[in-house]
Jmol script that loads the backbone (N, CA, C; Angstrom):
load data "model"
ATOM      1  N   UNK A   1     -82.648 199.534 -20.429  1.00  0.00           N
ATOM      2  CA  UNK A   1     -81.593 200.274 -21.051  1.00  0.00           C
ATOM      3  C   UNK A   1     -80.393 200.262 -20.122  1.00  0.00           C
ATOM      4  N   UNK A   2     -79.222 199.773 -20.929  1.00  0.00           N
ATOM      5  CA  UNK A   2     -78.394 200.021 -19.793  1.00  0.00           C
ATOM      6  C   UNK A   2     -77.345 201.286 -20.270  1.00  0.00           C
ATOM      7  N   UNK A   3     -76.536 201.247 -19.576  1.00  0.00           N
ATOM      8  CA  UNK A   3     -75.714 202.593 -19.452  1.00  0.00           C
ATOM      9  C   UNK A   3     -74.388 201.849 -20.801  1.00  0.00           C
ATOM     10  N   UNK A   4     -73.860 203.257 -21.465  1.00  0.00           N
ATOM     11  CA  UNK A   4     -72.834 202.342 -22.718  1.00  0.00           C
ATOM     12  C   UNK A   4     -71.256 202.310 -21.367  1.00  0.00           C
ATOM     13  N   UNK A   5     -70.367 201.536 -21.822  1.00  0.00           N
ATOM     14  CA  UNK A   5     -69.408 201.478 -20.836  1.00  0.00           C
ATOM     15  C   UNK A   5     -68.812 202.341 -20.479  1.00  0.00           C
ATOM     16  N   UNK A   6     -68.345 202.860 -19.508  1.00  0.00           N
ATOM     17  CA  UNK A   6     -67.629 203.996 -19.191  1.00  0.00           C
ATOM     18  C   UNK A   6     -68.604 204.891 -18.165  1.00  0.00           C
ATOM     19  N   UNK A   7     -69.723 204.753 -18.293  1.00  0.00           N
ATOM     20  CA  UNK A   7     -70.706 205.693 -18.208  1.00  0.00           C
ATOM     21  C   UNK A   7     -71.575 205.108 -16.619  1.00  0.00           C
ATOM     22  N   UNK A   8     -71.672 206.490 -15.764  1.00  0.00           N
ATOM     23  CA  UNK A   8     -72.649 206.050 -14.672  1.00  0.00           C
ATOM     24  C   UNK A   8     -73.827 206.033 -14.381  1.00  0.00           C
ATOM     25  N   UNK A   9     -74.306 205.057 -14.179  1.00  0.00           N
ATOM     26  CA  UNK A   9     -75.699 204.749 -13.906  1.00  0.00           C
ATOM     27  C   UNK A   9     -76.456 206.293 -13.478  1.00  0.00           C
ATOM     28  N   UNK A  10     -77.285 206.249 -14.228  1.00  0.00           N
ATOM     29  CA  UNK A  10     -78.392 207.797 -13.785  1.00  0.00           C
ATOM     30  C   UNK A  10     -79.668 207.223 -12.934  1.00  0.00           C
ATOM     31  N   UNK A  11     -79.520 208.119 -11.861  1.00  0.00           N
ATOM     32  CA  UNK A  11     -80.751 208.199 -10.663  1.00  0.00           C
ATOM     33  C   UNK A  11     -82.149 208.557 -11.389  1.00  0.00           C
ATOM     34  N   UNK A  12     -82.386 208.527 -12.581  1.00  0.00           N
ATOM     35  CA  UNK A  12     -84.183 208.687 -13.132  1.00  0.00           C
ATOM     36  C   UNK A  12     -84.618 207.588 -12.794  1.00  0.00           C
ATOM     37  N   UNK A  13     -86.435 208.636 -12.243  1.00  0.00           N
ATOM     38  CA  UNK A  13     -87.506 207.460 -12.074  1.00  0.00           C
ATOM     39  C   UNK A  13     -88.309 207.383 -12.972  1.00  0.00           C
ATOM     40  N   UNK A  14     -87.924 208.234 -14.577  1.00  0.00           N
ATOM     41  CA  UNK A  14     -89.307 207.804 -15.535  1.00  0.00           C
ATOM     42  C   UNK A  14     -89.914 207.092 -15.844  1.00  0.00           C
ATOM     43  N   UNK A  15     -91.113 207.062 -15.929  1.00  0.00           N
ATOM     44  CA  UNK A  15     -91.894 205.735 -16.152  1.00  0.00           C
ATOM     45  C   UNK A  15     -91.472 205.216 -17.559  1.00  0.00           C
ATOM     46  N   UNK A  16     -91.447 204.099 -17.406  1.00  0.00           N
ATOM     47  CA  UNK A  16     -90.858 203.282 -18.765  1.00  0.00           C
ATOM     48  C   UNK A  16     -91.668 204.026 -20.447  1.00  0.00           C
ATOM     49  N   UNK A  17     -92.630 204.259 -20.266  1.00  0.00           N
ATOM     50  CA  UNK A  17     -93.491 204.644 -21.136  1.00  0.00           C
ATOM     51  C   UNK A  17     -92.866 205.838 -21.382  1.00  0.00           C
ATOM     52  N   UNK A  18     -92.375 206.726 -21.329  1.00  0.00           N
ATOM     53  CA  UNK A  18     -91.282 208.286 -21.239  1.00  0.00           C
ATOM     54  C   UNK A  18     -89.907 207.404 -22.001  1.00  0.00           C
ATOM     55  N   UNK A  19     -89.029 206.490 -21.861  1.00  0.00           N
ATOM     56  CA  UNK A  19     -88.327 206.690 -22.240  1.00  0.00           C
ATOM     57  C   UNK A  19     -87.987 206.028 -23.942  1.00  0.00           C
ATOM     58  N   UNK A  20     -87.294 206.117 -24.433  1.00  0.00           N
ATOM     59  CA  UNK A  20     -87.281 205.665 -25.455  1.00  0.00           C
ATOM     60  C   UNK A  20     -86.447 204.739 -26.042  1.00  0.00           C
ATOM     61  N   UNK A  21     -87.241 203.641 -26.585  1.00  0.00           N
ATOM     62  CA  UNK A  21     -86.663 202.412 -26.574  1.00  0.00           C
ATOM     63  C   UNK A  21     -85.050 202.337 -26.775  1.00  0.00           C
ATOM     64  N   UNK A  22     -84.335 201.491 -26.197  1.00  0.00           N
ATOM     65  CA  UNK A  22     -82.940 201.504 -26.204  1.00  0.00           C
ATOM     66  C   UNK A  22     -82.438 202.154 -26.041  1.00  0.00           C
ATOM     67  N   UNK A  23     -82.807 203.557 -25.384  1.00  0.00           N
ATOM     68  CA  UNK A  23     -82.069 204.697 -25.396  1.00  0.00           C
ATOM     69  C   UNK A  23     -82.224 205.726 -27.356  1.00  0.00           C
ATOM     70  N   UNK A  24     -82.861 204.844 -27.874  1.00  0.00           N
ATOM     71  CA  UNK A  24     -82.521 205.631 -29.551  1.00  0.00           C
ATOM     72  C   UNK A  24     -83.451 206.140 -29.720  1.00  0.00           C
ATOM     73  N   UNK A  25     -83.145 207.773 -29.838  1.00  0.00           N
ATOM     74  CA  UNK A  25     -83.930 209.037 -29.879  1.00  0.00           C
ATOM     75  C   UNK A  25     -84.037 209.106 -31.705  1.00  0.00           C
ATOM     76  N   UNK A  26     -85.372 208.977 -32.601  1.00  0.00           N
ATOM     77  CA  UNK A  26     -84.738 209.145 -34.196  1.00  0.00           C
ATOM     78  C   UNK A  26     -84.965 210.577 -33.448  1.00  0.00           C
ATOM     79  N   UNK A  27     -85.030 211.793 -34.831  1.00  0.00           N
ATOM     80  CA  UNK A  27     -85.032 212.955 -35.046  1.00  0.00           C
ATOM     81  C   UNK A  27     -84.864 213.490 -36.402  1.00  0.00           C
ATOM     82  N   UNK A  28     -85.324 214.577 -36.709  1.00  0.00           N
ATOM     83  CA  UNK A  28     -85.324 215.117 -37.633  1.00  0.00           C
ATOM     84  C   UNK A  28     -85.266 216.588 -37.286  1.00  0.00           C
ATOM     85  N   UNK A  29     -83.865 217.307 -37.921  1.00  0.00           N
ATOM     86  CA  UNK A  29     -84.149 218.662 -38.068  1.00  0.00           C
ATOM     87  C   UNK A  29     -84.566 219.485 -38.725  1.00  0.00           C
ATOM     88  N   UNK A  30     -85.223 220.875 -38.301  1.00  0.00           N
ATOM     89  CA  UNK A  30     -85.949 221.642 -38.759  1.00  0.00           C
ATOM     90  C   UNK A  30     -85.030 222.012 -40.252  1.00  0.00           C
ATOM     91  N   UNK A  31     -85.581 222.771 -41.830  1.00  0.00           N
ATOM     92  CA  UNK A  31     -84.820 222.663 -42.871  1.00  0.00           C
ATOM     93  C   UNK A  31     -84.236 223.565 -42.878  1.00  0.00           C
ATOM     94  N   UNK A  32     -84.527 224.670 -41.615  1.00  0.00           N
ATOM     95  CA  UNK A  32     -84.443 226.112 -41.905  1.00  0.00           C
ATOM     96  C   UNK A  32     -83.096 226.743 -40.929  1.00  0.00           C
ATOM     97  N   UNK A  33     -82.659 225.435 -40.128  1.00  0.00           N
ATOM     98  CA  UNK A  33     -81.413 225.310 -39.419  1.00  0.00           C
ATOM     99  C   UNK A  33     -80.665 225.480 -40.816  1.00  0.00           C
ATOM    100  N   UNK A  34     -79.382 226.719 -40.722  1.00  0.00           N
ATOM    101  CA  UNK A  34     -78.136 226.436 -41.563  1.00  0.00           C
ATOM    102  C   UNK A  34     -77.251 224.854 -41.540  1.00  0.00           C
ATOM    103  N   UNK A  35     -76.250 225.353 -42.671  1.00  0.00           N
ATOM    104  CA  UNK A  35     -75.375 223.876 -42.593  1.00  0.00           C
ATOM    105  C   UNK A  35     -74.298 224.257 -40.797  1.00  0.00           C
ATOM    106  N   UNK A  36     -74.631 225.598 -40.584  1.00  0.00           N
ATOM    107  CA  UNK A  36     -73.054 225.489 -39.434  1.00  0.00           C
ATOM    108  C   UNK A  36     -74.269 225.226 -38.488  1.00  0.00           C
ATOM    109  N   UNK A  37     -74.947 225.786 -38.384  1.00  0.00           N
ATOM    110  CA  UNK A  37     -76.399 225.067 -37.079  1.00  0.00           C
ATOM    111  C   UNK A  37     -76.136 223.616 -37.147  1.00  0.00           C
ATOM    112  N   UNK A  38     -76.255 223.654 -38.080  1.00  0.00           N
ATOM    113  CA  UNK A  38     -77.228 221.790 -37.840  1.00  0.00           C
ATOM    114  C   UNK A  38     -75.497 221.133 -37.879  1.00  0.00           C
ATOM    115  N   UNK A  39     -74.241 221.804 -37.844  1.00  0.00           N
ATOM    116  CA  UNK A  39     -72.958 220.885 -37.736  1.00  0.00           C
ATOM    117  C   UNK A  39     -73.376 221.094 -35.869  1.00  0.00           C
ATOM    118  N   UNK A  40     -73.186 222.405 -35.531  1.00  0.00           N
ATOM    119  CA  UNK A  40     -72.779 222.754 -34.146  1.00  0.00           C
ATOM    120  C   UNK A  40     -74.115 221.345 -33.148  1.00  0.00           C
ATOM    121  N   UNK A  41     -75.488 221.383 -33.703  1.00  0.00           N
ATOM    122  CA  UNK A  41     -76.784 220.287 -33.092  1.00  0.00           C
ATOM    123  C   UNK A  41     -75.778 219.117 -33.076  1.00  0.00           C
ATOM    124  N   UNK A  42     -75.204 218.159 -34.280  1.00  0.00           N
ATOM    125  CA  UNK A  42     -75.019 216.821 -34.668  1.00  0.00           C
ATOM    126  C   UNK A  42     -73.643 216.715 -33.628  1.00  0.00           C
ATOM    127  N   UNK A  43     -73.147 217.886 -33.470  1.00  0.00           N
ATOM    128  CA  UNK A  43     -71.368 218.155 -32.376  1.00  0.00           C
ATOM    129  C   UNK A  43     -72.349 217.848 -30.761  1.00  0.00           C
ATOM    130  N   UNK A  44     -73.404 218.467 -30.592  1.00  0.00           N
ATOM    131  CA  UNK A  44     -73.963 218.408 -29.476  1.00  0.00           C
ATOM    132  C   UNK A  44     -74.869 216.961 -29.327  1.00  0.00           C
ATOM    133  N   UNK A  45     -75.291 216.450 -30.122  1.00  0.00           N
ATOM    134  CA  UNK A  45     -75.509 215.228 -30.336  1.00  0.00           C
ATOM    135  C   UNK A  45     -74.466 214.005 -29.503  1.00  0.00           C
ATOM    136  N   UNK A  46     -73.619 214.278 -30.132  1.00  0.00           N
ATOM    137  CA  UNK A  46     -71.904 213.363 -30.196  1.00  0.00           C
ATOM    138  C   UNK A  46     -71.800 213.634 -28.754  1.00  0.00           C
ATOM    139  N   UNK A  47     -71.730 215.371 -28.226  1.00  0.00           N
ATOM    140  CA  UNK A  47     -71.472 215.204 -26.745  1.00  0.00           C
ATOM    141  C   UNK A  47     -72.199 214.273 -25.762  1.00  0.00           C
ATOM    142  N   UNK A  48     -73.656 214.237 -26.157  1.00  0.00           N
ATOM    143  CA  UNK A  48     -74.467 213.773 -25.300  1.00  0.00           C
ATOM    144  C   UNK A  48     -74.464 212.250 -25.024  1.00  0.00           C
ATOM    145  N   UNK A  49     -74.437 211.486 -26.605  1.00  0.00           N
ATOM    146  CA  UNK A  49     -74.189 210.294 -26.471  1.00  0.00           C
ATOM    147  C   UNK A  49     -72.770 209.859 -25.635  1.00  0.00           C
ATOM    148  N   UNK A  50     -72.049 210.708 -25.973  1.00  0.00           N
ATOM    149  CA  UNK A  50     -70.398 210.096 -25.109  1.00  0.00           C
ATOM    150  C   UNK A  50     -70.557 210.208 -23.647  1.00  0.00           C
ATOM    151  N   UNK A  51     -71.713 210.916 -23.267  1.00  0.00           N
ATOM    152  CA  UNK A  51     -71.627 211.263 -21.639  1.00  0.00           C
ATOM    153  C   UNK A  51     -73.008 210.541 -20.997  1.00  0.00           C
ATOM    154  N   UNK A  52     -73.800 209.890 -22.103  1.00  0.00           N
ATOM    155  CA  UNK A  52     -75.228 209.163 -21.516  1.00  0.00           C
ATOM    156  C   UNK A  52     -75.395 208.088 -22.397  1.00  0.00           C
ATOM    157  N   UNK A  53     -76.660 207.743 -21.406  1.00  0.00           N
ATOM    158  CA  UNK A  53     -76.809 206.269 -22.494  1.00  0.00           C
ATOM    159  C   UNK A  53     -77.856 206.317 -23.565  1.00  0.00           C
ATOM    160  N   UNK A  54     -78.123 207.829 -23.847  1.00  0.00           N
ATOM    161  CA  UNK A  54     -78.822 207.907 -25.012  1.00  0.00           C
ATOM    162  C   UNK A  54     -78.036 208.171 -27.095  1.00  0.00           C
ATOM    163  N   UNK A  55     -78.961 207.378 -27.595  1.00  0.00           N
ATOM    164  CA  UNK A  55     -78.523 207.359 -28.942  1.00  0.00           C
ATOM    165  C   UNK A  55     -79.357 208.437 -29.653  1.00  0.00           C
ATOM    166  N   UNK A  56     -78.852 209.201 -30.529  1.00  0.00           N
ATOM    167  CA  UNK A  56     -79.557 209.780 -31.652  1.00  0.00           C
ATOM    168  C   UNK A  56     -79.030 209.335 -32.711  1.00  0.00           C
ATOM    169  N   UNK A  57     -80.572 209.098 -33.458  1.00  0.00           N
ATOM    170  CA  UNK A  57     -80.463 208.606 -35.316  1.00  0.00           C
ATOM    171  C   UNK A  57     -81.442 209.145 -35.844  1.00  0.00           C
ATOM    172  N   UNK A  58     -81.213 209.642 -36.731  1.00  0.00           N
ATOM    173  CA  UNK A  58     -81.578 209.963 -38.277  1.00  0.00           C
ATOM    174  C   UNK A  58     -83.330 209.555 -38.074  1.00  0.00           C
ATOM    175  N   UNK A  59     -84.095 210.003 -38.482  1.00  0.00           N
ATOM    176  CA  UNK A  59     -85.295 209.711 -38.308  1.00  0.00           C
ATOM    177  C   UNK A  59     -85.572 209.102 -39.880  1.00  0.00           C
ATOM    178  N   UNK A  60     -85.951 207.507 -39.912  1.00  0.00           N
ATOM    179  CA  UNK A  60     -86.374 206.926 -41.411  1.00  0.00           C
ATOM    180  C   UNK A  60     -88.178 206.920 -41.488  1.00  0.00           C
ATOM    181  N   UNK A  61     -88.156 205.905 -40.547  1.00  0.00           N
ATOM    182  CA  UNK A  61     -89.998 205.684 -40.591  1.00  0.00           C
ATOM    183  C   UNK A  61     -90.871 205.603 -39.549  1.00  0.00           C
ATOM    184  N   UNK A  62     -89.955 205.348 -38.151  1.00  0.00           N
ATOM    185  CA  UNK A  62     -90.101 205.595 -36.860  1.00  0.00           C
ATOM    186  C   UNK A  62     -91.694 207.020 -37.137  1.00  0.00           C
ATOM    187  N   UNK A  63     -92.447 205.816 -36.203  1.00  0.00           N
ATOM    188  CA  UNK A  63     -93.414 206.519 -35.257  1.00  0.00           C
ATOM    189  C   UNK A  63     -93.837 207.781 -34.672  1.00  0.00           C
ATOM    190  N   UNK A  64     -92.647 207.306 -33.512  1.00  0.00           N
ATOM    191  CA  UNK A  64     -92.217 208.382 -32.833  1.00  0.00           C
ATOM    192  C   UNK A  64     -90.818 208.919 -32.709  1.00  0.00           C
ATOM    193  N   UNK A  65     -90.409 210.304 -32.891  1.00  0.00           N
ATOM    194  CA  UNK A  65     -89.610 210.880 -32.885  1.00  0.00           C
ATOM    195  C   UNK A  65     -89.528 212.371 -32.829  1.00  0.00           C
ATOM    196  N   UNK A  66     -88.240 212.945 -32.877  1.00  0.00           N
ATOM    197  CA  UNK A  66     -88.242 214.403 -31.981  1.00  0.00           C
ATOM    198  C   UNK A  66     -87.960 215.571 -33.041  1.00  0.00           C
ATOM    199  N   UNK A  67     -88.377 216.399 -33.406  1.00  0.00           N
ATOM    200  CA  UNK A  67     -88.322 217.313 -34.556  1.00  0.00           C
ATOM    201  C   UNK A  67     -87.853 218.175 -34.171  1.00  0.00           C
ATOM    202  N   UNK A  68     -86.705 219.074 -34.460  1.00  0.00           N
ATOM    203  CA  UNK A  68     -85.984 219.918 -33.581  1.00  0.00           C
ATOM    204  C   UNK A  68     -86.100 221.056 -34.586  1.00  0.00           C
ATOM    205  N   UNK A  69     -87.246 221.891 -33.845  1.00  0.00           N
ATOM    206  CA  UNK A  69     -87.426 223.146 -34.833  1.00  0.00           C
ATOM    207  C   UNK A  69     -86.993 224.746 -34.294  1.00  0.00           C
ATOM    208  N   UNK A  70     -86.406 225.242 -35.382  1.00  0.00           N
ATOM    209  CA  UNK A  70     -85.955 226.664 -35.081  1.00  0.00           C
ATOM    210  C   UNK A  70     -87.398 227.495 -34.335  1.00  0.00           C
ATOM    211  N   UNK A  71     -86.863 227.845 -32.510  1.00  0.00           N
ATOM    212  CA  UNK A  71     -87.431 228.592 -31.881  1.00  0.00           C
ATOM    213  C   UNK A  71     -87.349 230.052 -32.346  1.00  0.00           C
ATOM    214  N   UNK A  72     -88.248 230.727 -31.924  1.00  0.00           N
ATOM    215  CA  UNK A  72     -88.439 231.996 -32.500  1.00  0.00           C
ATOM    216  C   UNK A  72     -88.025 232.925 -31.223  1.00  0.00           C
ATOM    217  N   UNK A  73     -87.981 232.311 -30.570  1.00  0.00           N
ATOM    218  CA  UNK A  73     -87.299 233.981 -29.554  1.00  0.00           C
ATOM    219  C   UNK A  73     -86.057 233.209 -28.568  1.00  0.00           C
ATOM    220  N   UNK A  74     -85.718 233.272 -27.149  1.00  0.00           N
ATOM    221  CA  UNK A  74     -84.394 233.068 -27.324  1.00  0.00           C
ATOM    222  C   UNK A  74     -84.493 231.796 -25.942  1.00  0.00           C
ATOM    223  N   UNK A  75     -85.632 231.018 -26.154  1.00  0.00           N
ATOM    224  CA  UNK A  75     -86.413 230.207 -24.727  1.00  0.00           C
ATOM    225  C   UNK A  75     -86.074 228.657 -25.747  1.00  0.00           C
ATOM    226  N   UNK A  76     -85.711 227.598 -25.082  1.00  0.00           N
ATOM    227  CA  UNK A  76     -85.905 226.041 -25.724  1.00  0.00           C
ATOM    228  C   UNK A  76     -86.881 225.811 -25.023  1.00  0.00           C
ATOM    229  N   UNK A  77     -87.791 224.414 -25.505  1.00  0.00           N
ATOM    230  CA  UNK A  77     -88.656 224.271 -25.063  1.00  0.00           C
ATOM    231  C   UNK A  77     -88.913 222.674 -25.657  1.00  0.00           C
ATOM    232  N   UNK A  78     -89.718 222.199 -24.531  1.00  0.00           N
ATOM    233  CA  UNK A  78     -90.039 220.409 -24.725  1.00  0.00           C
ATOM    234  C   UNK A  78     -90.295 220.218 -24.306  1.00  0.00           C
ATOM    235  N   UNK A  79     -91.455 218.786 -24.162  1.00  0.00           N
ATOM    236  CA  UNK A  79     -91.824 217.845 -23.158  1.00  0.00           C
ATOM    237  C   UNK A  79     -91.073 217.225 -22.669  1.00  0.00           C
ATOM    238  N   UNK A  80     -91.381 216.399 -21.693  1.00  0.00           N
ATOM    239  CA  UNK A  80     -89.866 215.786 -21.392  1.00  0.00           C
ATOM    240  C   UNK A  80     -90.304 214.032 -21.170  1.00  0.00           C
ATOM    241  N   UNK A  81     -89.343 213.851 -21.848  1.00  0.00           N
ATOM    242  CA  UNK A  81     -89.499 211.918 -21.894  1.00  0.00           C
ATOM    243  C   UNK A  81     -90.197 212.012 -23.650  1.00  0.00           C
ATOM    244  N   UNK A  82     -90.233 210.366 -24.109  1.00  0.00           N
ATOM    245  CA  UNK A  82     -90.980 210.565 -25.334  1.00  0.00           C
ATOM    246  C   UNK A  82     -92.342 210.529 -24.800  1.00  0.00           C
ATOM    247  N   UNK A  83     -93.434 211.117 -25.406  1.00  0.00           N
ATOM    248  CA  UNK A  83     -94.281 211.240 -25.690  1.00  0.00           C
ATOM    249  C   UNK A  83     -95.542 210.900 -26.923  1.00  0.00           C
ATOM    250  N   UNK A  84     -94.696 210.703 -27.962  1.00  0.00           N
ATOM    251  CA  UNK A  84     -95.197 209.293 -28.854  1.00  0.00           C
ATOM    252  C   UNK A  84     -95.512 210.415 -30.368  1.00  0.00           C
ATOM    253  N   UNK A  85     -95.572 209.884 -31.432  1.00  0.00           N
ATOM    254  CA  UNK A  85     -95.708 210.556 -32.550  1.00  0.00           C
ATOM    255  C   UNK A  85     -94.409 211.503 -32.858  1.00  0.00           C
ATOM    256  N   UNK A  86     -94.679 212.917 -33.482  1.00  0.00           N
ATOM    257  CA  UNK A  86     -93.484 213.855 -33.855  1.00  0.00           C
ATOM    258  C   UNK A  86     -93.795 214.472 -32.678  1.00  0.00           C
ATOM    259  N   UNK A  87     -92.792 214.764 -31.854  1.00  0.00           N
ATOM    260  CA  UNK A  87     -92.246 215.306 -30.661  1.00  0.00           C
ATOM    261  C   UNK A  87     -91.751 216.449 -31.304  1.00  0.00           C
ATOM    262  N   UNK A  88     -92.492 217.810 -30.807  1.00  0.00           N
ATOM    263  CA  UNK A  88     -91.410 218.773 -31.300  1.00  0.00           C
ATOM    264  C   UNK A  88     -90.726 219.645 -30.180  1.00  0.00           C
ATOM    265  N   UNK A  89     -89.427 220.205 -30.025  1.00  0.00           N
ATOM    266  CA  UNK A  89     -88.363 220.072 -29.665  1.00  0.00           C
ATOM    267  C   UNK A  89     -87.953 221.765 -30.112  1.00  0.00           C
ATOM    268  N   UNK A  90     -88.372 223.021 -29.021  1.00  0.00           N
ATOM    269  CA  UNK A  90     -88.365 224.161 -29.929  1.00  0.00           C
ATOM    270  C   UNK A  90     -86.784 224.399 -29.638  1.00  0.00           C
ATOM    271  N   UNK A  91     -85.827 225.061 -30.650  1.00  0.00           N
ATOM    272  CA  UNK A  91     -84.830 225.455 -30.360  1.00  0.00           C
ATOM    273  C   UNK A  91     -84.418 226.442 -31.054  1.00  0.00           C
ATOM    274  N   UNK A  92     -83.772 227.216 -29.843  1.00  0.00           N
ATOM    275  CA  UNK A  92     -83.647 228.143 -30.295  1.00  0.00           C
ATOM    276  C   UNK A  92     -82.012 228.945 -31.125  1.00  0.00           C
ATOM    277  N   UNK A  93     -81.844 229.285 -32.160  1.00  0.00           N
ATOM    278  CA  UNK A  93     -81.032 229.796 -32.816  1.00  0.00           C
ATOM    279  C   UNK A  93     -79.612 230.260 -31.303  1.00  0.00           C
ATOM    280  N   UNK A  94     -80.011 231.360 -31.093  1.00  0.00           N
ATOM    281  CA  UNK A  94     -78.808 231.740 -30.341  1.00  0.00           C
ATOM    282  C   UNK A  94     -78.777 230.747 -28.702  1.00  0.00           C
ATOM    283  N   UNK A  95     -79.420 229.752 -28.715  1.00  0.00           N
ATOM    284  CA  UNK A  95     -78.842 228.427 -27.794  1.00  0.00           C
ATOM    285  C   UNK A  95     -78.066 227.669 -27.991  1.00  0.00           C
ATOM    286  N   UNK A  96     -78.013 227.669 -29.718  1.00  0.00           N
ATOM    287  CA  UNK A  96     -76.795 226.846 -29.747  1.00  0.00           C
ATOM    288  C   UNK A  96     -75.568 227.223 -30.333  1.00  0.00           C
ATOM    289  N   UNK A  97     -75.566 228.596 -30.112  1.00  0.00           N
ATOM    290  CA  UNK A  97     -74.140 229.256 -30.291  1.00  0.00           C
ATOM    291  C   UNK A  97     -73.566 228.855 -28.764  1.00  0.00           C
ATOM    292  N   UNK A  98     -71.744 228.106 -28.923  1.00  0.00           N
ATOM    293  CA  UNK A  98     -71.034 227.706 -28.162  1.00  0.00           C
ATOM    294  C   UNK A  98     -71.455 226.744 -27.505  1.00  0.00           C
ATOM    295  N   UNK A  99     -72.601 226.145 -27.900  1.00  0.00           N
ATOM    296  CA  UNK A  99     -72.521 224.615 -27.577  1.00  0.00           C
ATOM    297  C   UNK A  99     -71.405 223.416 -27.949  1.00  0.00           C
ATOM    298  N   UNK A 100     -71.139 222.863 -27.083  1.00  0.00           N
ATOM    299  CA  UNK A 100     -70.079 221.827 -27.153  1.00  0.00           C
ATOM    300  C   UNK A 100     -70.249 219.804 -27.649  1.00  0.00           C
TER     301      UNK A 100
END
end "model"
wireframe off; spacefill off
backbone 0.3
color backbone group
């Protein structure tokens, strides 16, 4: 994976098996995220890709991918690296108030 242009090389040692191919994370969000939730996630999305060399897409038929479900108290929570199958991804409601 390399870095998209602009962007500096990151010091991770994950084992190749952790990361995810090409950098492209699919995903699917939880249904129970509102429409201004799931704008403010897809805004935080956009940040991440512009500042790393990771992609998020739309989850079609992919394997493995990351399910980003409404946490119930006020903690996020995840494995870290992929891990293979539906990855779930707890998040929490008031974490992503004033996310950028």
């Amino acid at each position: 994976m390399k870095p998209k242009r602009g962007v500096n090389q990151r010091s991770g040692t994950s084992p190749k098996s952790y990361r995810w191919p090409n950098g492209t994370m699919p995903y699917e969000l939880d249904p129970t995220f509102t429409s201004s939730e799931r704008e403010m996630i897809l805004k935080s999305f956009k940040a991440i890709e512009r500042n790393t060399c990771v992609d998020f897409v739309k989850r079609k038929k992919e394997n493995d991918w990351v399910y980003f479900e409404r946490g119930l108290d006020s903690s996020c929570a995840s494995d870290i690296g992929k891990q293979g199958g539906k990855q779930i991804l707890d998040l929490s409601v008031t974490k992503t108030k004033g996310a950028s």
